[in-house]
Structures are given as C-alpha cells and as structure tokens.
C-alpha positions as CSV (number, residue, x, y, z in Angstrom):
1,X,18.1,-36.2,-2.6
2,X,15.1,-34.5,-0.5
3,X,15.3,-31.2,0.5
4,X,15.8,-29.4,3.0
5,X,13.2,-29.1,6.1
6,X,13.5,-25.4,6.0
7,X,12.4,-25.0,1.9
8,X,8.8,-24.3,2.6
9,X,9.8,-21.2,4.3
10,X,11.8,-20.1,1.6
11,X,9.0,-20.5,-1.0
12,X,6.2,-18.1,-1.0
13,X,3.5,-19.4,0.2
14,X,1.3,-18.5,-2.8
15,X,2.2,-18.0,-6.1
16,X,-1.3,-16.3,-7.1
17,X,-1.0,-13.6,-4.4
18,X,-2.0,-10.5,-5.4
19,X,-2.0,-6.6,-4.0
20,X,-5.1,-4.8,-4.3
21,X,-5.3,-1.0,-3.8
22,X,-8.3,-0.1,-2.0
23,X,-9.4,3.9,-2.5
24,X,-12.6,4.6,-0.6
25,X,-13.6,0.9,-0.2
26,X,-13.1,0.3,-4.0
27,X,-11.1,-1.4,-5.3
28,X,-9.2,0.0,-8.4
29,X,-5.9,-2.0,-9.3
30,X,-4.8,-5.3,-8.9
31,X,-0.2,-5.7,-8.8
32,X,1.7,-9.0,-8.7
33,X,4.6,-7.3,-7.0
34,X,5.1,-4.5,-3.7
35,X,8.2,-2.9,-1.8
36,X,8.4,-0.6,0.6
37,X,5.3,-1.7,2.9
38,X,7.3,-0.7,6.0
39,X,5.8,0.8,8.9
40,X,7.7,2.7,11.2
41,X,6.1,4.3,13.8
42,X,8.1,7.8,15.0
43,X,8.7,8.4,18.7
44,X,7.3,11.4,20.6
45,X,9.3,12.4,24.0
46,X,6.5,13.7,26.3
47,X,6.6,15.8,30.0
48,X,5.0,13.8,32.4
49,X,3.7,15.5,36.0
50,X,6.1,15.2,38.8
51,X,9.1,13.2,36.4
52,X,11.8,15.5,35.8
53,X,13.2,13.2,32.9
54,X,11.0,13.2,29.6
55,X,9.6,9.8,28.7
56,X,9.3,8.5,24.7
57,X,5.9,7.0,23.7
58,X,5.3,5.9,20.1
59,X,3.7,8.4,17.8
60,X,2.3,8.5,14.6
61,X,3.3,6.0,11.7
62,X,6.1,8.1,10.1
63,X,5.8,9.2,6.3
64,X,7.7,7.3,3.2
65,X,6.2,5.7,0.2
66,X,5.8,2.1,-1.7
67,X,5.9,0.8,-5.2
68,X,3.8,-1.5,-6.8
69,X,4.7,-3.4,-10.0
70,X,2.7,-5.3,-12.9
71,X,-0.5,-4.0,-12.2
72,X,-3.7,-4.0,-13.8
73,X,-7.0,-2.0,-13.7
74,X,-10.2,-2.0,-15.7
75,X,-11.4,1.6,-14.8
76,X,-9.8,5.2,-14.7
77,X,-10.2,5.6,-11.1
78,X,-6.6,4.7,-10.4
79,X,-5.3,7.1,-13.4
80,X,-7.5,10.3,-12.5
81,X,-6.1,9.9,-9.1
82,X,-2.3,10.2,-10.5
83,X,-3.5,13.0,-12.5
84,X,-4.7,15.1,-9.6
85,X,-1.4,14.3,-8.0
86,X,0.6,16.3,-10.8
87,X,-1.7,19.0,-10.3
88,X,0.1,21.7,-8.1
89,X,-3.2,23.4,-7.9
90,X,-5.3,20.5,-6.1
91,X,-2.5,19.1,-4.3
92,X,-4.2,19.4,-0.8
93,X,-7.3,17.6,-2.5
94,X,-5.3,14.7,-4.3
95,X,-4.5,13.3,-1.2
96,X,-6.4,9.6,-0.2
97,X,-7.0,7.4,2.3
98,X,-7.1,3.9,1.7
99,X,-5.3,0.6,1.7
100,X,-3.3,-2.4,0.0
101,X,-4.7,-5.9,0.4
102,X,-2.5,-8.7,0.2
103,X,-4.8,-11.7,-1.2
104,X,-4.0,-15.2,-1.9
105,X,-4.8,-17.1,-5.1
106,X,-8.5,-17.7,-3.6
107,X,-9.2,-14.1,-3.4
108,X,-9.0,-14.1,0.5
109,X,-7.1,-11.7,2.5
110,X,-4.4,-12.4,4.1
111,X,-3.0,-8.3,5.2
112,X,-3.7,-5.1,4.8
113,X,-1.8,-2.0,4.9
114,X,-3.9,1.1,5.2
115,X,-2.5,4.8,4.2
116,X,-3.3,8.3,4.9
117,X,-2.9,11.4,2.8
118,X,-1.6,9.4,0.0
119,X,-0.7,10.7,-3.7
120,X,1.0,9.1,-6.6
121,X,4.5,10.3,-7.2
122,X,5.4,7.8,-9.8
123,X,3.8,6.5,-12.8
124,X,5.5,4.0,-14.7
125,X,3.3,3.0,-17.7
126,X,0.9,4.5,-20.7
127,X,0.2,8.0,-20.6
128,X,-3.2,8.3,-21.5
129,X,-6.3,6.7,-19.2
130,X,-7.6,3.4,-20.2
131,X,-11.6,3.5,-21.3
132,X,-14.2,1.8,-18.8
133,X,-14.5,-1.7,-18.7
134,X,-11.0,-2.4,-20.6
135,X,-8.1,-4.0,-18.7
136,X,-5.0,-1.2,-18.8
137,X,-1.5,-2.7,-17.8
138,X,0.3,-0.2,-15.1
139,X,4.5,-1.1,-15.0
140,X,4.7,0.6,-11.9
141,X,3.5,3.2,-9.6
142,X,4.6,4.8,-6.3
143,X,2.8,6.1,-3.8
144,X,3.8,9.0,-1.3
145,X,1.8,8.7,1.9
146,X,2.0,10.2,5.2
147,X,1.1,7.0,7.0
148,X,1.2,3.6,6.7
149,X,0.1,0.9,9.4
150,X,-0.4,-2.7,9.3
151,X,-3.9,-3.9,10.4
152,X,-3.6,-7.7,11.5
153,X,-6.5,-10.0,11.4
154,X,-6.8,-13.1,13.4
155,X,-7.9,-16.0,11.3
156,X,-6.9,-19.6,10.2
157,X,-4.8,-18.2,7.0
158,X,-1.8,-16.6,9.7
C-alpha cells in the first residue's frame, strides 16, 4: 500500500530543526520545541484630511508571549537574563530585544521571529545557573514580549 500524495506535507520537513534565541546577536540557547510564535499586528483607526469617516491602518505587532521547550545552553547568559526578570527593581532594564531562529538540521536558517521589550516570565527547569562552558538542560521557558514579527527571507530553502 503507498501512501498518500499529501504525507510529505504532514511530516515536518526536518526532524533536526532547531530554535535558537538570539539576545544581542548572540546566541544563547538552542530548544527542540516552540508555541505561541504568532504575530498579530493591532489595528489603529486614524483621521484623515477631508474624510469624515476614520480609516484603520495596521499598527504595531500587538503584545503576548511564547514558550520554548527542551532547550539547552552552555553559558549563563540566558539564566542572568531570567533573573533580572524577577527583579521588580530592574524591571524596565530586564527588557530585550532579540530574536528566535528556526534552523534546519544543517544549521541554516529557515525564519526568524524578532521581539521587542522581552522578559522571561516562566522558567521551567534547575534553579541555580549552569557554570561557563557546561551544557545546562532548560524544560521550558516563556517569554513575555511586547512585539513579535516575522522577518521572511527569500532563498532556495522556502
């Protein structure tokens, strides 16, 4: 029995693919799983000279959060970061910009999500920060952002 012609678009279409999370154009954690990339751009009703009606444009990406699941990292970037994030003191400072990478199993990218303002709001995982150079196993983290947009990239991969 073969199967069906539609099966390759039910399989993914790498089994390697990994998420990075990219913090000031370094890279510090690697996650098999993510949910929640959704971007949703909130609409802005604006006045416009001689209309008496008000016209909706898009706005700015509206704010929400992801999770990422079985992660890894080798270095306590990732870790101070969530630390910060508790901190009700340096709230306002806890905050980065960055982005999640969706690679394939040859390291090449094939998204990316970038995120402004961002703090973790969930750490699922050890409690104490791994020491440089050793691997430290994340379960699951979320991050609270107030921004999220897709950036597409033209290449052979899409």
């Amino acid at each position: 029995m073969t199967g069906s012609p539609f099966d390759s678009f039910a399989r993914p279409r790498d089994p390697h693919e990994r998420y990075l999370v990219e913090i000031q154009s370094l890279v510090v954690g690697v996650f098999k799983e993510a949910h929640g990339l959704d971007a949703e751009r909130e609409e802005v009703e604006i006045e416009e000279g001689g209309r008496e009606e008000r016209i909706s444009v898009p706005g700015p990406y509206a704010q929400g959060s992801f999770v990422l699941r079985e992660g890894e990292t080798d270095g306590p970037e990732l870790y101070r970061w969530y630390e910060k994030s508790r901190d009700g003191d340096h709230l306002a400072s806890s905050r980065r910009t960055g982005a999640v990478i969706l690679v394939d199993g040859r390291g090449v990218e094939r998204m990316r999500w970038r995120f402004r303002a961002a703090l973790i709001s969930v750490w699922e995982g050890p409690q104490k920060p791994p020491r440089d150079g050793r691997p430290f196993t994340i379960e699951a983290i979320e991050i609270t952002h107030e921004g999220l947009e897709p950036v597409f990239r033209t290449s052979q991969y899409y």
